[in-house]
C-alpha positions, 0 to 999 in steps of 0.5 A: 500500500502506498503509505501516506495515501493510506494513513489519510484514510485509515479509519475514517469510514464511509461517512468521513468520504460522503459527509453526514447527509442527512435523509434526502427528504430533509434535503435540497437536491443540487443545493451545493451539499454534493447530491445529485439525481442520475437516472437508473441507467447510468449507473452499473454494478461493480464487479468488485463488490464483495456483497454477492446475496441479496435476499429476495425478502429483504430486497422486496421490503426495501422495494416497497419502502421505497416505493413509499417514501423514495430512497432516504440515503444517497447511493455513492458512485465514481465515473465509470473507468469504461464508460463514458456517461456512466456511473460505477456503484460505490456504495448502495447497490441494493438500493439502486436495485430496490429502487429499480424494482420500485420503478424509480426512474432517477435516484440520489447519488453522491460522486466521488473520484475514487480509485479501484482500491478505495472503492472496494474498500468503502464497498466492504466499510459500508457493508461491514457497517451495515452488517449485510455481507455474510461471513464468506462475502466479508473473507472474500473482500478481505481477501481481495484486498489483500491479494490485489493492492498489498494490505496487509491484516493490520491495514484491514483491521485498522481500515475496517474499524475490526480487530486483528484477530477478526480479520484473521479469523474471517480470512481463514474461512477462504482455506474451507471446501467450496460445497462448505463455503456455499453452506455458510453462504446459504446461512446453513453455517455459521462463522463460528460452526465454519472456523471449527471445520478448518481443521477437520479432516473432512469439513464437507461430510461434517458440516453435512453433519452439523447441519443435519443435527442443528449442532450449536459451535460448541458442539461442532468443536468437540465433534471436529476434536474427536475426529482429529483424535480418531484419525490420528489413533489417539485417546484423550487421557483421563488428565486430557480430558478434564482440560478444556477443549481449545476453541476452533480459532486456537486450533486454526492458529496452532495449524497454521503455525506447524505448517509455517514451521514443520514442527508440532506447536502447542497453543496453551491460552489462559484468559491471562496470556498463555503460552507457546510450545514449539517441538524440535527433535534435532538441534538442526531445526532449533536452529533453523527456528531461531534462523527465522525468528532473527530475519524477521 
């Protein structure tokens, strides 16, 4: 990311770019606040927005609404990079397409030159927001992000108004099966049955089971937990099993690492810090721990 660009933006919102508007009913259209009118044609849905789902019920509720009172808040858009005489959606893509539905002919919109990385990420700012993007969506845009312009977590974290842990946990949904990422975009999976799948061995044939049984996350941990230790030969000991089970994100992280470093670690978290245990068998990969813990 280019540095001062970013530190400019960071964390200021979609609101610190389109300005408090108030509902355009209270409003003076072209009165020098920004809003203007465009008619629906002019405006075309952006192929990076991460919000792909839009529930028919909920879209219906917003057509007749709209119908009613108009469309209370301004759709954000940017100059078509393709088209000229055409406007990008920014912002607002299900009202543009309530209002469609409702048979508005012009809708309120604020322009700004925005470009492609800004526009994504006031599409996922807004949308994060508004809690309208389903966990998938969100990792997805995260993703994007990060692959296309060179964010890195703690940009996302401190752009998207999220914690680091979230962002990480959010992206770690990307690593799951298609038919187990389509199960939690469909809302069959929740966030939190999802991350407890990463580490399964067989996230597809669980999340069926899971489903099936309307198991809570809780169970779809402990469950997830004695597959892992059925398929790698083990028992839990009577001293193992009064501990409590590691929660899916911990299990995650503690994966993530092995495969990052090719020995076994052990995350042992307590509510007030914990620990770390990485297992060498050689003093060639101690040393090849201590390698990369110097270089970084």
């Amino acid at each position: 990311m280019n540095e001062k660009n970013s530190n400019s933006r960071l964390g200021r919102g979609l609101a610190a770019l389109i300005g408090d508007v108030p509902p355009i009913e209270a409003t003076r259209i072209n009165s020098g606040d920004g809003i203007r009118r465009l008619p629906v044609e002019f405006i075309v849905a952006s192929p990076n927005n991460p919000r792909r789902h839009f529930a028919p019920e909920d879209l219906e509720d917003l057509t007749n609404s709209i119908r009613e009172k108009g469309v209370m808040q301004p759709i954000l858009v940017r100059p078509s990079p393709l088209e000229p005489d055409q406007y990008e959606l920014v912002a607002g893509e299900r009202r543009w397409r309530a209002a469609q539905r409702a048979g508005l002919h012009e809708v309120p919109v604020i322009i700004r030159e925005v470009d492609d990385r800004e526009a994504l990420e006031l599409a996922i700012i807004e949308n994060v927001q508004r809690a309208d993007l389903n966990p998938l969506e969100e990792s997805r845009g995260y993703d994007q992000l990060m692959d296309q312009f060179g964010y890195t977590q703690s940009d996302l974290a401190q752009v998207i108004g999220k914690s680091r842990s979230h962002v990480a946990n959010t992206l770690r949904l990307m690593k799951l099966p298609t038919e187990v990422q389509q199960f939690v975009s469909d809302g069959a999976l929740t966030a939190g049955h999802a991350r407890a799948l990463i580490t399964a061995d067989n996230p597809t044939e669980l999340a069926k089971r899971i489903i099936d049984g309307g198991l809570s996350v809780r169970e779809t941990e402990n469950l997830a937990q004695k597959q892992a230790q059925a398929v790698s030969g083990g028992e839990p000991s009577a001293k193992g099993s009064a501990k409590i089970a590691k929660d899916a994100d911990t299990l995650a992280l503690e994966k993530t690492l092995s495969d990052l470093l090719g020995l076994k670690v052990v995350i042992d978290h307590k509510e007030r810090g914990g620990k770390v245990e990485i297992k060498y068998r050689t003093l060639e990969q101690l040393d090849d721990v201590c390698q990369r813990l110097q270089h970084r």
